[in-house]
Structure formats: C-alpha cells, structure tokens
C-alpha positions as CSV (number, residue, x, y, z in Angstrom):
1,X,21.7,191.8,76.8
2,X,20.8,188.8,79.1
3,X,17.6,188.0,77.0
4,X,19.4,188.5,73.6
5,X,21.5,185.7,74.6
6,X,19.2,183.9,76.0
7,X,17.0,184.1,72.5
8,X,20.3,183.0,70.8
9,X,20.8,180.4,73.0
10,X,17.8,178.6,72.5
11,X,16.9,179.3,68.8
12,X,20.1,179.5,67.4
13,X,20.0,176.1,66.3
14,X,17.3,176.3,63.7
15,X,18.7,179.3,62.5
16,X,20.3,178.1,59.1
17,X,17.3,175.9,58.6
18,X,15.5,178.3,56.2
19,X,18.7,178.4,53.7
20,X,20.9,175.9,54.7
21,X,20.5,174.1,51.3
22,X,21.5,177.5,48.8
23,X,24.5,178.4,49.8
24,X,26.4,181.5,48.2
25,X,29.8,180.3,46.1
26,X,32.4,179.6,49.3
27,X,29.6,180.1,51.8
28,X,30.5,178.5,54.6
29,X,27.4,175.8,56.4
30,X,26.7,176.1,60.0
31,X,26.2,173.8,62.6
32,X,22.7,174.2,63.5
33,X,23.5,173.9,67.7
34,X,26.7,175.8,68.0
35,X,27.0,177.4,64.8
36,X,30.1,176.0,63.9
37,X,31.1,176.0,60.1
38,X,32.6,173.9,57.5
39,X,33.9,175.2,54.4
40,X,31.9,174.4,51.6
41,X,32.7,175.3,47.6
42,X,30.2,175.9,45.0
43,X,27.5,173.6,47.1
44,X,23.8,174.0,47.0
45,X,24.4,177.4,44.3
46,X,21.3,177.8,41.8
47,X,22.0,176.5,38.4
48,X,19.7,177.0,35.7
49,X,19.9,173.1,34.8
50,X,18.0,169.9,35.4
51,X,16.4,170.1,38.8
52,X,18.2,166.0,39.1
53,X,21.5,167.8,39.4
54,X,20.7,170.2,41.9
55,X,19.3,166.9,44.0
56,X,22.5,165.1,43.2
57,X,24.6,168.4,44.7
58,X,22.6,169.3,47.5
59,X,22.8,165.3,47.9
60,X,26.8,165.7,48.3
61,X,26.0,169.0,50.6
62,X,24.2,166.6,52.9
63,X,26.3,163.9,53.0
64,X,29.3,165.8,53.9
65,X,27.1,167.9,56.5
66,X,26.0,165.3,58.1
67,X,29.9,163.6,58.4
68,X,31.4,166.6,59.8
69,X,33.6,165.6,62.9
70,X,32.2,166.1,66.1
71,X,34.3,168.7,68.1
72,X,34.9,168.7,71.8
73,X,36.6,171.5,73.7
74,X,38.5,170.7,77.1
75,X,40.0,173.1,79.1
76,X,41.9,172.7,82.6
77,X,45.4,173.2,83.9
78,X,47.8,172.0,86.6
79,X,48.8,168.4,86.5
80,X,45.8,166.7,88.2
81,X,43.7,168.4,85.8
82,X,45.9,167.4,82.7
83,X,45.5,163.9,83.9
84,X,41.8,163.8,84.4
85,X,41.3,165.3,81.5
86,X,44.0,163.0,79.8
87,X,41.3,160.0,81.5
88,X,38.3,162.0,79.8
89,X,39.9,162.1,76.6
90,X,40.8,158.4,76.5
91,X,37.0,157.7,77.4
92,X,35.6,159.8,74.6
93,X,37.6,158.0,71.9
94,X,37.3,154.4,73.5
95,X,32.9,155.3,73.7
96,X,33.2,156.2,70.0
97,X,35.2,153.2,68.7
98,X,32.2,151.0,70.7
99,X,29.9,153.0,69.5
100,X,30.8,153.0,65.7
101,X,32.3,149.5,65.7
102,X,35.3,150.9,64.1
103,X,37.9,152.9,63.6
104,X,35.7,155.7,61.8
105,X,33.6,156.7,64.3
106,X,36.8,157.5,66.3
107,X,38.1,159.7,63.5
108,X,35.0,161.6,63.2
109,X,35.8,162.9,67.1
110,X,38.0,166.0,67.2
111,X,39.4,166.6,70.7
112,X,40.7,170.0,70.9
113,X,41.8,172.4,74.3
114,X,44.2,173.8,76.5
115,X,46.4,171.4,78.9
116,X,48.8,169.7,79.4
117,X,51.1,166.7,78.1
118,X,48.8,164.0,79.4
119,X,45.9,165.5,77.7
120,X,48.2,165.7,74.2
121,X,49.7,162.3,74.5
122,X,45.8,161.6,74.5
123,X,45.6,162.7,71.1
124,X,43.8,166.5,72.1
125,X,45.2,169.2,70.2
126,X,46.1,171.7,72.2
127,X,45.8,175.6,71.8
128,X,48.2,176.6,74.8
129,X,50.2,174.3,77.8
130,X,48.1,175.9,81.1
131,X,50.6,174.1,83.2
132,X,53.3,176.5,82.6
133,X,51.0,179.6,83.9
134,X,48.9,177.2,87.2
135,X,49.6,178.7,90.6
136,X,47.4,178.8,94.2
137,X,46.7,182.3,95.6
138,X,46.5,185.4,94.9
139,X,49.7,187.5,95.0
140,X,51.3,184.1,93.6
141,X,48.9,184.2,90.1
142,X,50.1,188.3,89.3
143,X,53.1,187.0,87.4
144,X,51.0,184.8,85.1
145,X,48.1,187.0,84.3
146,X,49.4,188.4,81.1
147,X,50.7,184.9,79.7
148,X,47.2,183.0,80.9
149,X,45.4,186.1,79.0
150,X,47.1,185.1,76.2
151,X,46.8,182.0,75.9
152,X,43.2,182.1,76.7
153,X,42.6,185.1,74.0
154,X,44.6,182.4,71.6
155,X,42.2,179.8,72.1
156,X,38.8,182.2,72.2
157,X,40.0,183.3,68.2
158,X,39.9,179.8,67.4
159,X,36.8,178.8,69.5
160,X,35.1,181.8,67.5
161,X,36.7,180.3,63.9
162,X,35.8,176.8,64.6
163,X,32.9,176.4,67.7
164,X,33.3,173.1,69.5
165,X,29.6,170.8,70.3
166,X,30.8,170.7,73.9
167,X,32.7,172.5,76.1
168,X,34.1,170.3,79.0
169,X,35.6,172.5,82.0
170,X,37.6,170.8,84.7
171,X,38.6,171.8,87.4
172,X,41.0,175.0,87.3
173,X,38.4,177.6,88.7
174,X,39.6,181.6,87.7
175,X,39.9,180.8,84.0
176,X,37.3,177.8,83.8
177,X,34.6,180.2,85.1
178,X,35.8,183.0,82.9
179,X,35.5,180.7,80.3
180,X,32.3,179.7,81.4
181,X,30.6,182.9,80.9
182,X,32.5,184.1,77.4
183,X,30.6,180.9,75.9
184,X,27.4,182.4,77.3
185,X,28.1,185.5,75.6
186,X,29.5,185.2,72.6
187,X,28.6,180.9,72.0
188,X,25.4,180.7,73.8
189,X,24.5,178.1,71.7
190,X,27.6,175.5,73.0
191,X,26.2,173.1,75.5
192,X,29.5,173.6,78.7
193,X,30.0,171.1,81.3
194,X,31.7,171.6,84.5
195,X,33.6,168.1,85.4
196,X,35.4,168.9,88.5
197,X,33.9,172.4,89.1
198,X,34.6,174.5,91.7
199,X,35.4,173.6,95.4
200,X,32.8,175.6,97.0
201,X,30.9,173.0,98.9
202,X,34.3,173.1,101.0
203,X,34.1,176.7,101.2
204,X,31.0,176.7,102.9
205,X,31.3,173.4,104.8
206,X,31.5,175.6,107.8
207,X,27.4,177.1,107.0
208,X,29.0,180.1,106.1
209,X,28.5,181.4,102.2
210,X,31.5,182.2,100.8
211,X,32.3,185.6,99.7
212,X,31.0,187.4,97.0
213,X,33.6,187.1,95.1
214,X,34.6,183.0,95.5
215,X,30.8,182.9,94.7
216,X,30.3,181.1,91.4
217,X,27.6,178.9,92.1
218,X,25.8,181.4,89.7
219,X,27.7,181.2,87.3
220,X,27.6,177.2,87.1
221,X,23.4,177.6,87.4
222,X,23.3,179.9,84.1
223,X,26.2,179.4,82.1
224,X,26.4,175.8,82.0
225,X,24.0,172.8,81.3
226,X,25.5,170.0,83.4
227,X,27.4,169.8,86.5
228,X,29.3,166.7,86.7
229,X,30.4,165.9,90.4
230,X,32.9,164.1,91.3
231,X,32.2,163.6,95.2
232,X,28.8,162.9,97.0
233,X,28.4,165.9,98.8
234,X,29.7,168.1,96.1
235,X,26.5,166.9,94.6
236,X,24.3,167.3,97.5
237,X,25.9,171.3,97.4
238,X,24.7,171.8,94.2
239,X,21.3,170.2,95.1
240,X,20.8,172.4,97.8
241,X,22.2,175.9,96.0
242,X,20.0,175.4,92.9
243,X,16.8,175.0,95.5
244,X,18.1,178.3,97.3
245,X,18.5,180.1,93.4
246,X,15.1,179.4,92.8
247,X,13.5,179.5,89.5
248,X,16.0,180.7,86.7
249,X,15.4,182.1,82.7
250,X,17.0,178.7,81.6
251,X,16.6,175.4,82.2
252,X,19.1,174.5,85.5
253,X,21.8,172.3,84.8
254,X,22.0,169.0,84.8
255,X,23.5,167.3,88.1
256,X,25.6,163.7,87.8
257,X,27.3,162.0,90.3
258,X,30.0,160.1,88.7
259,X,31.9,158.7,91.4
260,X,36.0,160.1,91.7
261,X,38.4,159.1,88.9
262,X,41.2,158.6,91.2
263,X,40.1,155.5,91.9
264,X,40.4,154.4,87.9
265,X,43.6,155.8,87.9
266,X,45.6,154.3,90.3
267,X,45.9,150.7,90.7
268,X,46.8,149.3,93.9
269,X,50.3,148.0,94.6
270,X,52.3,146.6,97.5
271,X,55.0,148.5,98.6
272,X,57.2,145.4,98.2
273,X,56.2,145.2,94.1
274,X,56.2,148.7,93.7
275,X,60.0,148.4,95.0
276,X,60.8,145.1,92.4
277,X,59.7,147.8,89.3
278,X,62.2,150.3,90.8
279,X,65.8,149.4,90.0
280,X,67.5,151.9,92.5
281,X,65.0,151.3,95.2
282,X,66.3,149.1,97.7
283,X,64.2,147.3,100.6
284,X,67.0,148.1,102.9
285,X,66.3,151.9,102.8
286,X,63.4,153.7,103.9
287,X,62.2,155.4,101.6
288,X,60.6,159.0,101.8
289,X,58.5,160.5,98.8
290,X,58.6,164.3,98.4
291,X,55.5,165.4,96.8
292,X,55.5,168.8,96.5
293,X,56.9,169.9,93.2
294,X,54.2,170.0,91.0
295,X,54.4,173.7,90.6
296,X,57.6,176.0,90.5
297,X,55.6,178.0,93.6
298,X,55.4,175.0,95.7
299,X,59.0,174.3,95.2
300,X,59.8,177.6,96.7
301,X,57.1,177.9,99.5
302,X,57.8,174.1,100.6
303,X,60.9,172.7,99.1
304,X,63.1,174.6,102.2
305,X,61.8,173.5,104.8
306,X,61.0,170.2,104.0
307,X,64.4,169.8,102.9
308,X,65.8,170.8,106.5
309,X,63.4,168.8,107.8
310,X,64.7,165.5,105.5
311,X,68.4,166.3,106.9
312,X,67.0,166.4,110.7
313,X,65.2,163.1,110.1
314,X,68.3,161.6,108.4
315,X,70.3,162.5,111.7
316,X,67.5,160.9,114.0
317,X,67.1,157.6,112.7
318,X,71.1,156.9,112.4
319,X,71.1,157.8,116.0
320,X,68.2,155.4,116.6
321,X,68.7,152.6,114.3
322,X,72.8,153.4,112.9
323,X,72.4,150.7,109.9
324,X,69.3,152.4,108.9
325,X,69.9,154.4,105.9
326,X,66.8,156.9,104.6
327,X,66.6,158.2,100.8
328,X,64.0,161.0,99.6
329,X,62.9,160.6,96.1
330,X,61.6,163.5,94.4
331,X,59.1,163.0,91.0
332,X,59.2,166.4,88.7
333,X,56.2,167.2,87.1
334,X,57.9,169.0,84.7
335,X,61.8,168.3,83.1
336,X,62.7,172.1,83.3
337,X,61.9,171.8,87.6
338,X,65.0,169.6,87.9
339,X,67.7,172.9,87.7
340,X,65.4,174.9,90.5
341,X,65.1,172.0,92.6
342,X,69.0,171.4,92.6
343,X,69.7,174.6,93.7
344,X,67.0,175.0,96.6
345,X,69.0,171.3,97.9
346,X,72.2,173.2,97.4
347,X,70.9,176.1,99.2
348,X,69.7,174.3,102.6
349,X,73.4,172.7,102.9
350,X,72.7,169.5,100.7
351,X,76.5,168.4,99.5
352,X,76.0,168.1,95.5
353,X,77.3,164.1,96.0
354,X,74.2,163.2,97.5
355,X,72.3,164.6,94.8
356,X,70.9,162.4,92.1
357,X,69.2,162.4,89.0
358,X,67.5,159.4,87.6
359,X,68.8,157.7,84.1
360,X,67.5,155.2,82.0
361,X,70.8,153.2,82.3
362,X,71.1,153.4,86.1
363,X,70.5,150.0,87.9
364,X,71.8,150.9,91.3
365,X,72.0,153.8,93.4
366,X,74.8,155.2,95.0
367,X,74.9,154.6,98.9
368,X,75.7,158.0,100.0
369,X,72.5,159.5,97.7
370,X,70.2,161.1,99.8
371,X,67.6,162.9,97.1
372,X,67.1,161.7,93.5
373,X,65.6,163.3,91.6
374,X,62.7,161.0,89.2
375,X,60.4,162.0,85.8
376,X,57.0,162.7,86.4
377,X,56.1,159.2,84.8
378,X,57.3,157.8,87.8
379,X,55.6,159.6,90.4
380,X,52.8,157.1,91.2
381,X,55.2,154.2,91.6
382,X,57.3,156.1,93.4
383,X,54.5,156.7,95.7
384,X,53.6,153.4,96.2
385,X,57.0,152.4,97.4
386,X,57.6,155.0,100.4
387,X,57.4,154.2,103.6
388,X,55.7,157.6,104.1
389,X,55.0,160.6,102.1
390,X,55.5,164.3,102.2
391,X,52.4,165.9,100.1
392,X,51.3,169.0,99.2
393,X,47.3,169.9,99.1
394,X,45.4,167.8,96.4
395,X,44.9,165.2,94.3
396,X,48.2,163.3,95.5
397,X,46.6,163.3,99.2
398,X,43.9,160.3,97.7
399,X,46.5,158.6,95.5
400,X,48.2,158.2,98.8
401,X,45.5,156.9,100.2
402,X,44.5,154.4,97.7
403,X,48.3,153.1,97.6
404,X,47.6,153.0,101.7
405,X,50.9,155.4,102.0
406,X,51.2,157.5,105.7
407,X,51.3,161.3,104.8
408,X,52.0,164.4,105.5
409,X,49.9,167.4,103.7
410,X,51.6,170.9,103.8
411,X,50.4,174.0,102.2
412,X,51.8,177.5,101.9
413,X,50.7,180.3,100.0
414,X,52.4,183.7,100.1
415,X,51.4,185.8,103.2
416,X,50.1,188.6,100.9
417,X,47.7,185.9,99.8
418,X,47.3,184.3,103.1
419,X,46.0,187.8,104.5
420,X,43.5,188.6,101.9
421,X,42.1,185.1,102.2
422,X,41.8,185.7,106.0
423,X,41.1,188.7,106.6
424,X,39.1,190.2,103.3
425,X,37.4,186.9,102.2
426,X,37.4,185.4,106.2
427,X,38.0,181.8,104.8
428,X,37.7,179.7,107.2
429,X,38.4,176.3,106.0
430,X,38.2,173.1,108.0
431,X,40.7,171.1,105.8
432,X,42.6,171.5,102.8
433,X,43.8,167.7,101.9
434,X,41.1,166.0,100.1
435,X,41.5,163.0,102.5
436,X,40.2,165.2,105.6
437,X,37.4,166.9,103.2
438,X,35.7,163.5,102.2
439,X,35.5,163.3,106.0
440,X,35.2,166.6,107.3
441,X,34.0,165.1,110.5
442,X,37.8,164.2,111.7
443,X,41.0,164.4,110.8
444,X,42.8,161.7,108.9
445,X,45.7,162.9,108.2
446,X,47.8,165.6,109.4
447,X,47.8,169.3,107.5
448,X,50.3,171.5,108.3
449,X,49.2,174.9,107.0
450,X,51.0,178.0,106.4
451,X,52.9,179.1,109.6
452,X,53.3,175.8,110.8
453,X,55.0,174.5,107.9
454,X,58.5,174.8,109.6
455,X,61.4,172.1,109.9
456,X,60.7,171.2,113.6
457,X,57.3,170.2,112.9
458,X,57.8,168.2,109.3
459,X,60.5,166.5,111.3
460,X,58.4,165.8,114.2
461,X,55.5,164.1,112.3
462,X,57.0,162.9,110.1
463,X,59.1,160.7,112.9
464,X,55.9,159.7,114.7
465,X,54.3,158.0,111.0
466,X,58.0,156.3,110.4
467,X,58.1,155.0,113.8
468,X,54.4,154.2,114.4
469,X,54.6,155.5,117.3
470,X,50.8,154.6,119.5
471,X,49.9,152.5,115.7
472,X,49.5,156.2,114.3
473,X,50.4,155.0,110.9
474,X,48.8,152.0,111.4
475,X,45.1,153.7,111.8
476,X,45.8,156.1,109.2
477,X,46.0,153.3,106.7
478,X,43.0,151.6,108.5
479,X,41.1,154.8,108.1
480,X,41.8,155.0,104.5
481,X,39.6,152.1,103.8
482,X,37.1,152.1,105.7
483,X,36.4,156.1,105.4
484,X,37.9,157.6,102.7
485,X,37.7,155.7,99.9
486,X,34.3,154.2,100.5
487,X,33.3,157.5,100.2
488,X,35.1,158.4,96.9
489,X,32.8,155.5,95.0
490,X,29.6,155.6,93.2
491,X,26.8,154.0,95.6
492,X,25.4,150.7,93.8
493,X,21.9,152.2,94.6
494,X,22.9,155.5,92.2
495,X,19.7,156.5,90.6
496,X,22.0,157.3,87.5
497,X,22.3,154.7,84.8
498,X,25.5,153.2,85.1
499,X,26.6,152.8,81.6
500,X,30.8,152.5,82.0
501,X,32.7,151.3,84.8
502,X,35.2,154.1,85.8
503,X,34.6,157.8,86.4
504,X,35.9,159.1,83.3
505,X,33.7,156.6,81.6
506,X,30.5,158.1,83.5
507,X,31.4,161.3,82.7
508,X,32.6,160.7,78.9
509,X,28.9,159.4,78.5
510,X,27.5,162.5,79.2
511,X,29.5,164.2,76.7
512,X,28.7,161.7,74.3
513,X,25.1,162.6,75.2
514,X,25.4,166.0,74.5
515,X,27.5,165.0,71.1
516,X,24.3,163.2,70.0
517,X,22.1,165.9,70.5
518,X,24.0,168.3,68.4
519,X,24.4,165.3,65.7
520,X,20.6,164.9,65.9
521,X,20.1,168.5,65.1
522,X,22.4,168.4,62.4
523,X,20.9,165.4,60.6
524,X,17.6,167.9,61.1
525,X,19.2,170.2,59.1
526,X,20.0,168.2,56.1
C-alpha cells in the first residue's frame, strides 16, 4: 500500500497528460500535481470539422486551464493558531498582489480551511470553526471527539471534491497530524507543510524520546514536504531526527527557519499609551490582566482559583497602600465565554456590582468595579496596560514579553490527564511557558503547574512581581530582552534567502513556492 502511494505520489502529475486535450462532454480536467478538477463543458470533444476549430476550442480549454485559481488549504485551531494563520493568510494575498501587480493575481488565490474568525476576517473560507471543539489533555478532548470528527470528515468530502495545491498545517497537533497522513493516503499528490508543527523538540529537551505514541516525527519525515520552524532549536530538532531516520522512500522534507511571528504581530507599546487608548483604564489603578480564558476548559481549571487569589490581593494592597485601588480586566476570546465567566466570579463570592462588562459607549469605569469583562479585540492592548499579568501556557507568555509585562504562567489539566501524562507517557517536561522553553537553561518566569495552582501561591507571586520585591520584576523585564526575544528572531547570518520581512512573510513565500510549482506543471499540461 505504502509503494502504491508512493507511485501516485510522484507520477500522478503527468497523469492526464496523455488525454488532457479530448475530454468526454462534461468531463471534468485535472490538475496535473494534485488532481484537482474544474468543470469543463463540451471542451476538447472530437468534431468531424475543420481541424482550425478544434485549435480555436482546445485554445479556450487552455486558456481557462491555465487561469484556474490557485487553491490553498489551512488548517489549525485555538486562538493562537487562528491568528497565525489569519497572519499567513494576509501574507499569501499581499505576495500575490506584488507578484501580479494587480488586483488579479489576488483573485486567482483561493484560501480555503478550518479556523477561526481571524483566519475568516482574512478572507479564508472556512469549512468548520475548530475553536469551538480546541482543548489540552486528554480526558479534557473526550467531549469533542465526535464534533472535531465531524467537522474534519466535512472538510475531507470537500478536500476530495475540490483538492487544494497546498496544504498548510499549523500548529494544532492530534488533528493536524491526522490530517497529515489522510493526504498521504488518499492526496498523495498535495505538497503539506507543517508551519508550527509539533512541540516535540520540548518533549525531548530532557534527551529522553518521547513516547511512542507523542512520536510524530515520522509522520512529519514522510507525509510532508516542508517543515517550517518557527524557533531555532525546533529546527536544529528536526535536523538531528531526520539524520537519526536515515535514508527514507521519499525525498525528506524541506526545513526553514522562519524566525517567530509573534514578533510581527505585536507592536510594542508603553504601558502609559496603551492606558491613553483605553477609556476606562485609569493610571490611578493597578491594573491586573487575567489571561486565561481562551478556552471554556481553562476557565474552569483556572478561573477559581485565580479569582480567590485576585480578592486576597485586593485585601493586601488596601492594607499596604489604603488609596491604592486594583482592577482585573478579563479579554474573552469568544462572546458566548462572558455568561460562564460571570458565574464562576459569582461562585467564588464576587458581589455582581463589581462585575463589569465592557460597552462601546462606556467612557468611565465605575470605582467599586473589580473585574470587567473586555472583547477579544482588545486583549493585546489590554496586555500592554497591566501592571502584571496572569497567563495561561502559550502564545500569550511571548506577547507578554514583547510588551515587557511581569507574568505569571499557570496550567492545569484534569488529573485523569495529568496521570496518564505522568505516569503512562512519563512526561517530564522542563517548562511549559514558551518564555522558559526559548531558554530552557533558566527560568524566566514563574510556572505554576497543576497542584500548585492554588490561591495562596497566585497571591503570593503575584504580590512579589506588583511589589518588586529584590527588583524581581525588574529582571524579568530585563531578561526579556536580552534572552528571550533575541532568540525568537531570524539570525542576519540565516543561510535562507530572506525575501519578506516578518515571519508570516517567510513562510507565505514558501507556499508561494510550492503554488508555482503546481502552476508550472499545469502550464506543462496545456
């Protein structure tokens, strides 16, 4: 079975090359590298008439071959990955309008896939929303298996209908590698790209391979043709496993290092501007993000105790400092979190009249608010106007840094999950915040994992960064640039071209670079 898709793979391209140009009535022409097809009536059908007509139709057959738009799957989930892959889609269309030198060349780009709002607001149509079925751990993911099956099976009938060029897959590892290998099976002939693959090279940071089952560096060597890294030694990883693989039936994949795209997507702000751009912020408050409602499970593994914790650190600094007032602003990734939020407040003891919710039309807060409640559109601003903030685990922990905000990361899964993890799989993971793994060797901010995410020791932290107590907060932020983010860009010295400025950009090109392969082929074709 393995060579019969490897055959297809590699010849299926020059397949409808021997009668491409006599299509059957409502025959349908296929796209010599992925076998995609476009509808095509009464083209290329013998005619017992002057061999000049048959030119001037297979002429027409040709020239609408050749402008068939260029189709690019993307498939992710959760809201980091909607937003890099909202960045990727931007990239694609801005490449093609340079490339083109108008409009057209634009048009001729179909972006489809499965995300999220970014990506749609982008202009990607969109087969299913993966952010309503994205969770972390295992017991946590039983309750969306059915409706991620779904929506996958959805998108795989239309992948089969109307085959993509390229297949971009970031991030999201179960479904992305799943996906991974149905291409290899049943559209060998689609070139796949991991952008933001799977976080393996932290897995194994200890020198320990990772289980069998978390293994999927295999699957990344055969099923895909280019590995698109986002961090330098996620790159050196993939370096090292191919040279372990050894020699394999296919080509190995492509590796680019592309730099991270966080760094494109958040610009720097002062905590004083981000607080001018904020109506009902006030530099008289401090003011304490609350990151960690990206996902309805996070809002019931971490929500509780960080509120307890907020009401503890409320009582502390009016003791310390009385005319010091403290306000926790919450962003919502998704409109529909606001009601399950409210009642988890309500729940720990939070009076409903100090419970907010932002409005368009408000222009001041009310003093005796202690959470509001914001629109994901305002997270990042949000961010940069806290005094300190209170994360969960991922891409959040670098925006943080790049604003130079003091956090807190927590993370909690289940402790069904957390057994299997440690126990079956024997996970044992140096960090979990991004911000410690672009390190590894030391600790830059605090993680307070599983068990220890209680009350007492939020509170307790989260006091030390808000006072500064021994300049804490003060070599965090220092550590931030000189460590972490010097370590997030793309060496000058890169042996890879450099042909855009921003990650997305980098990555985008090699799309486009694929795109042109299948165009070439096409044009061979006709």
């Amino acid at each position: 079975m393995a060579r019969r898709h490897l055959f297809a793979g590699r010849f299926a391209g020059f397949a409808p090359v021997t009668g491409a140009l006599w299509l059957r009535p409502g025959q349908r022409a296929s796209s010599p590298v992925t076998g995609a097809s476009d509808s095509v009536s009464r083209l290329g059908q013998r005619h017992p008439v002057s061999r000049r007509w048959r030119q001037q139709r297979t002429g027409l057959f040709n020239v609408r071959l050749s402008t068939r738009r260029l189709r690019v799957f993307i498939s992710t989930g959760e809201v980091s990955g909607d937003m890099h892959g909202a960045a990727l889609a931007r990239s694609l269309k801005q490449q093609a309008m340079h490339r083109g030198g108008s409009r057209q060349q634009q048009q001729l780009l179909l972006l489809r896939g499965v995300g999220g709002p970014a990506m749609r607001q982008e202009g990607v149509e969109l087969y299913a929303d993966t952010l309503r079925i994205s969770s972390i751990g295992l017991y946590e993911a039983l309750r969306f298996v059915v409706p991620a099956y779904l929506a996958y099976e959805k998108a795989k009938k239309e992948l089969l209908e109307d085959p993509p060029d390229v297949a971009v897959l970031i991030d999201y590892t179960g479904p992305n590698m799943a996906l991974a290998t149905w291409f290899r099976q049943n559209l060998p002939g689609v070139p796949v790209i991991s952008y933001i693959g799977p976080q393996q090279w932290i897995w194994e940071a200890n020198g320990k391979p990772a289980h069998r089952l978390l293994d999927y560096f295999p699957i990344l060597a055969t099923c895909c043709r280019c590995l698109v890294a986002i961090f330098p030694l996620e790159a050196a990883f993939y370096c090292r496993k191919l040279e372990e693989l050894g020699a394999l039936p296919n080509p190995p994949p492509q590796i680019v290092y592309v730099g991270h795209p966080i760094l494109d997507l958040v610009e720097p702000v002062t905590r004083d501007a981000a607080r001018a751009m904020l109506p009902w912020t006030s530099s008289e408050h401090v003011c304490v993000a609350l990151m960690v409602a990206s996902r309805l499970q996070e809002i019931g593994a971490l929500l509780p105790a960080t509120t307890r914790a907020a009401l503890a650190m409320e009582k502390s600094l009016e003791a310390k400092d009385p005319p010091k007032r403290i306000r926790f602003i919450i962003p919502t990734a998704r409109p529909e979190f606001s009601d399950q939020i409210r009642r988890v407040l309500l729940d720990q003891g939070v009076p409903s009249s100090r419970i907010a919710s932002w409005d368009p039309n408000l222009r001041e807060m009310h003093p005796e608010t202690l959470f509001f409640l914001v629109p994901r559109d305002y997270a990042r601003l949000v961010l940069a106007a806290a005094d300190l903030a209170i994360c969960k685990s991922g891409t959040v922990n670098l925006e943080a840094a790049v604003l130079g905000v003091p956090q807190i990361v927590l993370y909690r899964l289940s402790w069904t999950s957390a057994f299997v993890i440690r126990h079956l799989f024997q996970m044992q993971l140096p960090y979990v915040s991004a911000v410690n793994v672009v390190c590894l060797d030391q600790a830059i901010v605090p993680e307070l994992l599983q068990e220890h995410v209680t009350p007492e020791r939020i509170h307790e932290e989260a006091m030390a960064l808000l006072e500064n107590r021994n300049g804490c907060a003060d070599r965090m932020r220092h550590s931030y640039q000189s460590q972490v983010l010097p370590r997030l860009r793309l060496a000058e010295d890169c042996p890879e071209p450099v042909v855009e400025r921003t990650a997305a950009g980098r990555a985008a090109a090699v799309v486009w670079r694929y795109l042109d392969q299948a165009q070439e082929s096409r044009t061979l074709v006709t």
